[in-house]
Each structure stands twice: as C-alpha cells, then as structure tokens.
N, C-alpha and C positions, 0 to 999 in steps of 0.2 A: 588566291595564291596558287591553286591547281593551274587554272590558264595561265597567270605569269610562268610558272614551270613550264608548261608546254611550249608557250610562246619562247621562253628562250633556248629549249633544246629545238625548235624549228630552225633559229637563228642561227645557231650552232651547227646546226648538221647541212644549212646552207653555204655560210663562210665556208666551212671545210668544202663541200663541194667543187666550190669555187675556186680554192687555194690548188685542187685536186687537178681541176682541168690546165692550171698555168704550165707552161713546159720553158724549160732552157734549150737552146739550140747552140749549147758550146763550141761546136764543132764548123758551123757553118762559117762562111763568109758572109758578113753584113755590107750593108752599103757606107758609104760617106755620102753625108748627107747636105744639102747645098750649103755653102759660103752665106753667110750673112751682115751685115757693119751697121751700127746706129752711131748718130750721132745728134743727138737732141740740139734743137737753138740754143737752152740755156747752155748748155757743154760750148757749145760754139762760140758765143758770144761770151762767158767766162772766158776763153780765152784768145777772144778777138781773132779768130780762124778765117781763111779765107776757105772759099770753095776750093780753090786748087791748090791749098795746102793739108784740105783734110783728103782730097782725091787721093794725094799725094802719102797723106799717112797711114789711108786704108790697105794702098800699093804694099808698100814696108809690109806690113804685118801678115797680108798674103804671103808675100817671101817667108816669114817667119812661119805661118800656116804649112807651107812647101815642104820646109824642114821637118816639122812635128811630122807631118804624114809619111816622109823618108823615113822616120824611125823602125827598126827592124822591130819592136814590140809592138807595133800599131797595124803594120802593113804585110800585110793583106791583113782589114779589121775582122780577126777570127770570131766568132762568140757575140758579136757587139755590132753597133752602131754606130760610128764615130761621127763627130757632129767638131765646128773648128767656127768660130763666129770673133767677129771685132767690136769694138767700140771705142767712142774716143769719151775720156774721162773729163767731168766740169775740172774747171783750175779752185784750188784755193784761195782765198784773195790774201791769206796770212804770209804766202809763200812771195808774196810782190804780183808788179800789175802780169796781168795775162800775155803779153805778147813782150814779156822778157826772159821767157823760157820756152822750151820746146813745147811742143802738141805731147800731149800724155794721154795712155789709151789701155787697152787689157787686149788679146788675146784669148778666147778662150776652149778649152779642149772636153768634150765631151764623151764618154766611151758609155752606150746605154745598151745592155745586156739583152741580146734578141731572145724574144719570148714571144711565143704565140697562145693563145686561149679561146672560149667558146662564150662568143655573147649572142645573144638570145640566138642561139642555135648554129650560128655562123664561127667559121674558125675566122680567126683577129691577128692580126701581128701589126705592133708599133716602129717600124725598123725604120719607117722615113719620118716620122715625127712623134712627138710623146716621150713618156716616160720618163722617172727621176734614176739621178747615179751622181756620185762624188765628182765634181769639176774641180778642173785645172787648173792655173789662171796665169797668165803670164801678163805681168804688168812691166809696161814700156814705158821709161823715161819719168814716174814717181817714185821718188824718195822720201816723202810725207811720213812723218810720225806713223798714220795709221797702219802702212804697210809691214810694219815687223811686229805688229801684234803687242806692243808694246801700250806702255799705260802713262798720265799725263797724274801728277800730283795732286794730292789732296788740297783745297784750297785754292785752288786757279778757276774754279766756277766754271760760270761761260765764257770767258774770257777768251776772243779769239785771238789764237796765235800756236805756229806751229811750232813747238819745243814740247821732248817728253823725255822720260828716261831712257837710255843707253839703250837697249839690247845687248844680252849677252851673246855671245858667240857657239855655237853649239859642233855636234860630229858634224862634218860633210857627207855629202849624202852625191855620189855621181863625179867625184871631185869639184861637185857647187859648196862655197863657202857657205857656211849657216848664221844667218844672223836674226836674234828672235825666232819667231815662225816661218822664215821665208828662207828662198837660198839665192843668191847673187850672181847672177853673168854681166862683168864687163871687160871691157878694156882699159876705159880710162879708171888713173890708178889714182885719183884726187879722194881727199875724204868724202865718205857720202854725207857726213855731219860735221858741226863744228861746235867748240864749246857754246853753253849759254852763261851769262856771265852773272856772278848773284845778286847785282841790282835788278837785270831784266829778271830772274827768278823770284826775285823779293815783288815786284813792282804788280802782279793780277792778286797777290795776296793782298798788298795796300789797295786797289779798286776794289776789291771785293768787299772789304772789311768797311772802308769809306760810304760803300752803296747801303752796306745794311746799318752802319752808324748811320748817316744822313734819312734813313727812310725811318729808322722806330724814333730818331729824334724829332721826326716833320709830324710822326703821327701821335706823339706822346703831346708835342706844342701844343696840335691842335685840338684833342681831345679836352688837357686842361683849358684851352678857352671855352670850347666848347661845357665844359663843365662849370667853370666859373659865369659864363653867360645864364646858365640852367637855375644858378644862384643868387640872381640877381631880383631884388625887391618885386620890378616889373615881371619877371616872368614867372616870380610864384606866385604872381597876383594874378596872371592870365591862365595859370595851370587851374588853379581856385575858380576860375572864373567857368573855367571848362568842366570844372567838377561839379559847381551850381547848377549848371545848366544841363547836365544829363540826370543829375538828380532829380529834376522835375519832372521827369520822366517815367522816376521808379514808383513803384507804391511805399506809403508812409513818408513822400515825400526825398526818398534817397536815403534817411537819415545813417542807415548801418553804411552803406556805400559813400559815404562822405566820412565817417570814422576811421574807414578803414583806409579812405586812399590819406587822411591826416597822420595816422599813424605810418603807413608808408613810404610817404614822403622823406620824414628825416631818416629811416633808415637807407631808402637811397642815396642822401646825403653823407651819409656814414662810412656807406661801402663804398663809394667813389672819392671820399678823401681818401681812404686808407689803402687806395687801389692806385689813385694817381697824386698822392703828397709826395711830402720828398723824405727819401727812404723806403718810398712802396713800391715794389713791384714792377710798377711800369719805369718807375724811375731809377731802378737797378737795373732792370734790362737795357735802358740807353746807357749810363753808366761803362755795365760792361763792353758794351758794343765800342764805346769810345776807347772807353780801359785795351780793347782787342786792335784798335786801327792805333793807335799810339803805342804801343810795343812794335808793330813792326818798324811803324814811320821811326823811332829810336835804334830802329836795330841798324837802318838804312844811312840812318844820322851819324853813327858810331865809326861806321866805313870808311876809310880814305879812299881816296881818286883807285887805288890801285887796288884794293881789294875789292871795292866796285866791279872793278873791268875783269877780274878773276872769274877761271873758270868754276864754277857751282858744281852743288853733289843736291839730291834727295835722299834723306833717310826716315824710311818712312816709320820706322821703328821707333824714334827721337819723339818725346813729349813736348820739349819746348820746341819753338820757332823756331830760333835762331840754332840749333843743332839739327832742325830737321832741311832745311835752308842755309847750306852753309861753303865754305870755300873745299873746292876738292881737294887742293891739296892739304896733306895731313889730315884729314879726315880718315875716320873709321871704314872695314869693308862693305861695312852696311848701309853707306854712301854713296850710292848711283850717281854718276856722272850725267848732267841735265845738258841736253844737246838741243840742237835745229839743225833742219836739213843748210847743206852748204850750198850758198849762193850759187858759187863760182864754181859748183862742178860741171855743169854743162858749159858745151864751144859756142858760144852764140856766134864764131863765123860758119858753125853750118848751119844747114837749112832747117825751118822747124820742124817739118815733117823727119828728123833723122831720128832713128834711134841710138841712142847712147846708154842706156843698161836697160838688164830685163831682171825682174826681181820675181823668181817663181812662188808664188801664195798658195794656198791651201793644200799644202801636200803631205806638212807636217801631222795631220788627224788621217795621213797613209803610210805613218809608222808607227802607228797604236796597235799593240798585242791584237785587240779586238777584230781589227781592218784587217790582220795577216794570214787568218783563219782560213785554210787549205778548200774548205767545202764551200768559199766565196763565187759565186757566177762570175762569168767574165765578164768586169766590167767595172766602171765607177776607180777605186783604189787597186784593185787589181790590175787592171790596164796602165792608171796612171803613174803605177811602181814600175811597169816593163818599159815605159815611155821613157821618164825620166833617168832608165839604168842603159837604156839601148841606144838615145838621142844624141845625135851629136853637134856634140856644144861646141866645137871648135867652128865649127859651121854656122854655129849660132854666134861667138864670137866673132867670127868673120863677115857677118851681117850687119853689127855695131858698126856706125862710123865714128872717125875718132880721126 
C-alpha cells in the first residue's frame, strides 16, 4: 500500500508538471493551415458523381471557405489556428436514386488554440497540425432527418426511410433561423419538409411487427416438430439405445446412470409440454406478437382513402397505437408533426455541383452556459461564436444559386 501511495503521488506531481509547462499564446497570430477535400468512392458512387462534378463541388465550397476566412472574428486568426477542410457526403438511398439530387457535402471550420510545451526537453508547438477544439460544420445541400438533431419514432426499428419528427423552431442566433440544433441559410424559400401521411407512418410499424410475428412463429413451428419428433416411439428407443451403451462402460454395469437418465426422461417431457403446448409460454409469445401486427393492420383497415393520405402527428406520450400514430389534424400538443425531407426543393435545372442551402451544425453545444465561460482559450466555441456573429451571410446568400 506504501509503494501504491508513492507511485501515485509520482504520477501526480508529473501530470501537474506537465499541465505546468503548456502555455496559451492568446495574443499571437496563428497560421491557417492548408485546404484539404475527401471524397471517398463509396461517397462517389452513392451518388453516381462524375470527376468534374465533384472538381466542381470542391470549387463551391472553396468560395464558401473564402468567406468564413473574410470574417472579421477569424481574421487575422488571433490566439488559434484555423484549419477550413471539405468533403463530399455518401447519399442516402431513402432520400431517392443518387443522381436526382445535388452533390451534398460539409464544409468544415476548425479554430485550435496555439499552445506550445516541453517534450522530452524540446519546446513543441502544434499550430500547423494536431490538436482537438469544438468544429463547425457547414453542411451544403442536406436536408436529411439527421441534420436537426431531431429523433425518428418508437417502433420503426431499422426500417430504412427518411421521415422523423418536426423540429421545433428555436431564438435565431446571427439573424440565422434556428431549427432543431442547426441554423438555416437559404434563398430558396420551398419547404425543407413535407407532411408524412399516416399510412406511410403506420406502414414500418406493420414490417416491424410482421418480422417479429413471422420469426417467433417459424421458430415456435419448428421447435414443437422438433419436440414431437424427440417423442416419437423410434427415437426413445434410440435415446435407450444410447443410454445402453455407455452404460457398459460405467462400473456395476451403468445401473444408477441408467435410473437416473429413466427418471429424467419424462421430466424432460414435462417441461417441454408445458413450455411449448398451447397456452404455454412460447405459444403466448406468438399469440401476442400476432395479437401486436393485427391491431395496427386494423388500425390501417379502419382508415378511409383520405385519412390515409393525411398528414400524421407522433405522440410519444400516447399508450395505445393508434393515439400515438395518428392524424395531425385535431390532435393534442403533444402531437409532433411526422415529416420527410421535400423532394422538390432542389432546381435540378442547375448544376449538381450548385449549392442551394447551407444548414450550420454543431454550434448549438456554443450556447451552453458552460462553453461562454470568460477564462475559455481562444479557440474551439469561442472563435466559432465570433465567426458566426461577425460572418457575413448575405455573402453567403449570395453564393447560393437559385
């Protein structure tokens, strides 16, 4: 116990060491650090890309790059290290085929707080590569469920398909609209969503339900054959036959070990009636699973042509089904409005490579109390609050085509 004490006040009075030597260099000018763009095969082929249309989308986002670095909060990057990289994003296949929408991609901004320190004797500074800080993210031309931070309904499993609940609408922040966790730049003024209708909302709950009825009823079948086989004349006579014959094996002939596997027998017999008859167990779990895909298939049955094609709500609050799944209109507050992104808000007469909105991501966790704290380095949320207050968006608007 004495060495473990010692060993970890060494440990201790190392890390502090350590901690001792880092320094900030608030005041300096950092670099910006090279331009960089991926764009992976799958990304590519997801969305059936030519060469000189992703040349062409990298182009764009440079312009976009342009602007971030005109920002009077970035420029000259006091404190920090700015770092500004591209990529182009795989397509969704829920959203339709790949080459019936633009190229979609990120943007991203980096601001890493210059510091220098002493490794094994040498002073160290990371200002042209390394280090972690809060990123930016400017995403071009996705309107995907995933991007507002938004959440998809209980009961739709895996079920691919992009439809989730609404986002609410939040304060602006920069005069950028807030929706969910992100904030919005565009010009074209189409919805970014449009209703999902409560058959499509009813319809991964009935796959869902169908997969897990059809799977404990395939494996309930075949278990009671399987069990009725195990009971069959011939194969207690060959179980017997198998118990004879390692008996001759044991001393005294097996005799206790041939008692014991006779009395065992029927009780196996016992538990697996009473485990797979009808009323047991396994045959109440298909039961319900059945009893669960026939409540919705009924709820869908119930529906006319027109309340069909109505727009749906989620309330995730609701016990039964059919209130938690149900038509928006006249519904409770507690009713989220169930959407997908809208087909038809991009121009397909222009070019893929265009960008048509930018939807700013992770900026909301650089309005948390915690992130505002005065004694913050420069750098990460601090940088990317003077970015987003000093940036100008009409320039970024003016980059949209439309």
């Amino acid at each position: 116990m004495r060495l473990r004490a010692t060993l970890i006040a060494i440990c201790i009075c190392a890390s502090a060491t350590v901690i001792a030597q880092v320094r900030y260099r608030p005041t300096e000018i950092g670099p910006w650090r090279p331009w960089h763009f991926t764009a992976i095969d799958s990304a590519r082929q997801s969305r059936g890309a030519t060469t000189l249309e992703v040349q062409a989308f990298q182009a764009r986002l440079q312009e976009l790059a342009a602007i971030v670095k005109r920002a009077p909060g970035v420029t000259p990057p006091i404190g920090f290290a700015g770092e500004l990289w591209g990529g182009l994003n795989s397509h969704d296949p829920a959203t339709g085929p790949g080459r019936a929408v633009p190229l979609a991609g990120s943007l991203s901004f980096g601001a890493f707080p210059l510091i220098e320190f002493t490794r094994n004797g040498k002073l160290v500074d990371e200002d042209l590569k390394g280090g972690e800080t809060e990123l930016l993210h400017f995403q071009v031309n996705d309107i995907g469920g995933q991007m507002y931070g938004t959440s998809r309904p209980d009961g739709w499993g895996d079920t691919v398909l992009d439809a989730f609940v609404e986002p609410a609408t939040g304060a602006p922040v920069a005069g950028l609209p807030r929706i969910g966790d992100v904030f919005v730049v565009r010009e074209n003024q189409k919805p970014l969503w449009v209703p999902f209708s409560v058959a499509d909302a009813l319809k991964p709950i009935a796959t869902t339900r169908r997969a897990a009825f059809e799977q404990m009823r395939d494996a309930y079948t075949r278990e009671v054959a399987e069990f009725t086989e195990w009971k069959s004349p011939a194969r207690r006579a060959a179980r017997r036959a198998e118990w004879q014959k390692a008996a001759k094996t044991m001393p005294n002939g097996g005799a206790e070990f041939l008692a014991n596997m006779e009395k065992t027998d029927p009780q196996i017999e016992a538990s697996n009636t009473a485990r797979l008859g009808p009323g047991g167990p396994e045959d109440k779990r298909v039961k319900e699973a059945e009893g669960a895909l026939q409540e919705v298939d009924a709820i869908v049955s119930a529906l006319s042509p027109e309340a069909r094609n109505a727009p749906s709500c989620y309330d995730r609050s609701a016990s039964r089904l059919a209130d938690r799944f149900r038509a928006l209109a006249s519904a409770p507050a507690s009713c989220r409005p169930l959407v997908r992104p809208n087909a038809h808000f991009f121009d397909a007469k222009l070019p893929r490579s265009s960008p048509q909105v930018v939807i700013v991501s992770m900026f909301t966790r650089c309005l948390r109390p915690e992130s505002l704290k005065a004694t913050a380095p420069r750098g990460g949320c601090v940088i990317n609050r003077a970015l987003v207050e000093s940036m100008d968006w009409d320039a970024v608007r003016a980059w949209l085509d439309r």
